[in-house]
C-alpha distance (Angstrom), angle and dihedral (degrees) to the residues before:
residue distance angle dihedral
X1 . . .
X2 4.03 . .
X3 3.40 134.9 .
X4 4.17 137.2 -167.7
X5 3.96 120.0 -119.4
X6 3.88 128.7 167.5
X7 3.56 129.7 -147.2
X8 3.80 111.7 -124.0
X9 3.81 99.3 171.3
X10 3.60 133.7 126.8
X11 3.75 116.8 -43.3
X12 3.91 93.0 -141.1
X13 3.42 89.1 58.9
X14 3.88 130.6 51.8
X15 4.57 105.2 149.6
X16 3.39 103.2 89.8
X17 3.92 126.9 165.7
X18 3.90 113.4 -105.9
X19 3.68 138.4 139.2
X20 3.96 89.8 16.7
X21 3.86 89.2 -61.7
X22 4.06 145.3 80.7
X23 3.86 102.1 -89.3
X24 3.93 123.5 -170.0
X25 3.72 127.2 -151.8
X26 3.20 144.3 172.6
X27 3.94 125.5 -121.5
X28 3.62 103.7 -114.1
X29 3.78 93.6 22.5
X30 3.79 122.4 126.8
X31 3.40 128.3 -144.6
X32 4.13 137.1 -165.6
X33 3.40 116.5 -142.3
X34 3.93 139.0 141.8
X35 3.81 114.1 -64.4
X36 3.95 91.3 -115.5
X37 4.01 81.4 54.5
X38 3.67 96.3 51.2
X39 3.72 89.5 46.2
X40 3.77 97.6 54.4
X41 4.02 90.1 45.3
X42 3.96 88.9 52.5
X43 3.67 88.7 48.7
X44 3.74 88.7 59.1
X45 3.69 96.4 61.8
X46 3.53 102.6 -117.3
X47 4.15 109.2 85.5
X48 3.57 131.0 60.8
X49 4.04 117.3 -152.4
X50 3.85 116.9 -127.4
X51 3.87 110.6 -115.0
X52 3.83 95.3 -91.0
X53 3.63 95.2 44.1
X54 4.00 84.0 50.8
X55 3.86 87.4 50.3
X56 3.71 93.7 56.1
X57 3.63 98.4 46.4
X58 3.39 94.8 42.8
X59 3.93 86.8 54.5
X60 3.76 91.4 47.5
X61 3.84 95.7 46.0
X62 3.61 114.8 29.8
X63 4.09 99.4 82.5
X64 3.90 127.1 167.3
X65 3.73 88.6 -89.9
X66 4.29 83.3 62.1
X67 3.51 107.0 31.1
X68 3.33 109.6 -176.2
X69 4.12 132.4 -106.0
X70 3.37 109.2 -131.0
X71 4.16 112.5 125.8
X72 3.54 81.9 10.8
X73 4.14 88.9 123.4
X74 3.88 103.9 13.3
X75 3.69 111.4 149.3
X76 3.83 94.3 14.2
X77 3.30 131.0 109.8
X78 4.07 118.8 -117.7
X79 3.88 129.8 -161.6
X80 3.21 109.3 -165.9
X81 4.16 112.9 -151.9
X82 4.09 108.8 -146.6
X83 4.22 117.3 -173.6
X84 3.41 128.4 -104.3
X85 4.25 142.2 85.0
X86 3.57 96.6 -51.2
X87 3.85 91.8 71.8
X88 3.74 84.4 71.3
X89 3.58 99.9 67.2
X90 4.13 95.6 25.5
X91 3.90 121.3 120.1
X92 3.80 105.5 -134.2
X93 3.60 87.4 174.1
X94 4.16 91.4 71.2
X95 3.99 90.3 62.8
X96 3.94 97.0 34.4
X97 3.87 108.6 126.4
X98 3.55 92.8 -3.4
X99 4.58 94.5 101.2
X100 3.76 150.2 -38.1
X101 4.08 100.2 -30.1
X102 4.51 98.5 -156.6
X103 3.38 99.0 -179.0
X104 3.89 120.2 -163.2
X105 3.64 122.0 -123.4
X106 3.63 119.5 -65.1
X107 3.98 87.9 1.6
X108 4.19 78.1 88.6
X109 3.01 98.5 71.9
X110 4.04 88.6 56.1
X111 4.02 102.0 53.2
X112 3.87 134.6 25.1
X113 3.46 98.5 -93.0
X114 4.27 133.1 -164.7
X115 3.40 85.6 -148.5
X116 3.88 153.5 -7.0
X117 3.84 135.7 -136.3
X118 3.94 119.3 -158.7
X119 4.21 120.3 170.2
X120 4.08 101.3 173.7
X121 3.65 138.9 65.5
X122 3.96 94.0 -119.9
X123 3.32 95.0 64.7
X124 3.84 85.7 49.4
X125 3.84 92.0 54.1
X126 3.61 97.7 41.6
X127 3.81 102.2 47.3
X128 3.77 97.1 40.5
X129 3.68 87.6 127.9
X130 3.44 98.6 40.6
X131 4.00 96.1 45.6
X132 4.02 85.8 57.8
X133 3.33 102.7 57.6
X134 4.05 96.8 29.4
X135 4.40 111.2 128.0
X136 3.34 99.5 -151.6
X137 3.73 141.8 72.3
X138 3.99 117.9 -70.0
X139 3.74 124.8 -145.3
X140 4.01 108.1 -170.2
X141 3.44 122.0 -172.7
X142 4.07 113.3 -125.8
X143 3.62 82.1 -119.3
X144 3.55 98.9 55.5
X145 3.79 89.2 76.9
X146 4.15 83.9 -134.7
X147 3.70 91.1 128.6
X148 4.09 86.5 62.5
X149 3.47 96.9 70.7
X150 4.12 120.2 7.4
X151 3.58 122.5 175.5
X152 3.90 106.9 171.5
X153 3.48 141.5 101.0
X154 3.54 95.1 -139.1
X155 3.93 118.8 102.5
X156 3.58 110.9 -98.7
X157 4.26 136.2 -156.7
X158 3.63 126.1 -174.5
């Protein structure tokens, strides 16, 4: 079975390491390759599936054990808490209770959150401790390696 993905990463910078060789494409270029192919080439950031391929390997991927999202906050409202200085001085009190609190990262560790999203292995590493004993809902990124190793009681997506 085949699939379409695109490559959508950085203009300046088309070689990139796949299939045990230096591989050039084009931004906007798409390419048709095995499913298991397209998979690993989404996985690496750079590729976006066309909405059949998406289909399929949402169908081959999404299992009981990862139901999927969708719906999961229709009709709510979501704050969505980023990183950086302003954390410092920001009320979380003022939006407490009032929607779907994401929280980004290490900004988690700052508020009460509903939920937190995490893409790299750093964060992984550095919040081992905090990841374990963490309420809410955890989005990993495939790339995070989180799915390696999980020690939580909180329910989990990659």
């Amino acid at each position: 079975m085949t699939g379409k993905v695109q490559y959508v990463g950085r203009t300046d910078w088309n070689d990139i390491w796949y299939d045990g060789k230096m591989m050039n494409f084009v931004v906007g270029q798409w390419a048709e390759l095995s499913l298991e192919e397209c998979a690993n080439l989404i996985r690496s950031g750079k590729f976006v599936p066309d909405e059949q391929t998406f289909e399929k390997l949402k169908a081959m991927y999404c299992t009981g054990k990862y139901t999927p999202v969708e719906g999961m906050l229709e009709g709510k409202d979501c704050y969505i808490i980023g990183s950086g200085s302003s954390l410092k001085e920001f009320d979380f009190e003022k939006i407490k209770d009032n929607g779907f609190i994401l929280a980004v990262n290490h900004s988690a560790k700052y508020c009460e959150s509903d939920a937190v999203i995490f893409l790299d292995e750093q964060f992984v590493n550095t919040s081992k401790e905090f990841l374990q004993n963490y309420k809410g809902i955890i989005f990993a990124g495939w790339h995070s390696g989180y799915h390696r190793n999980i020690n939580t009681s909180a329910k989990v997506y990659h």
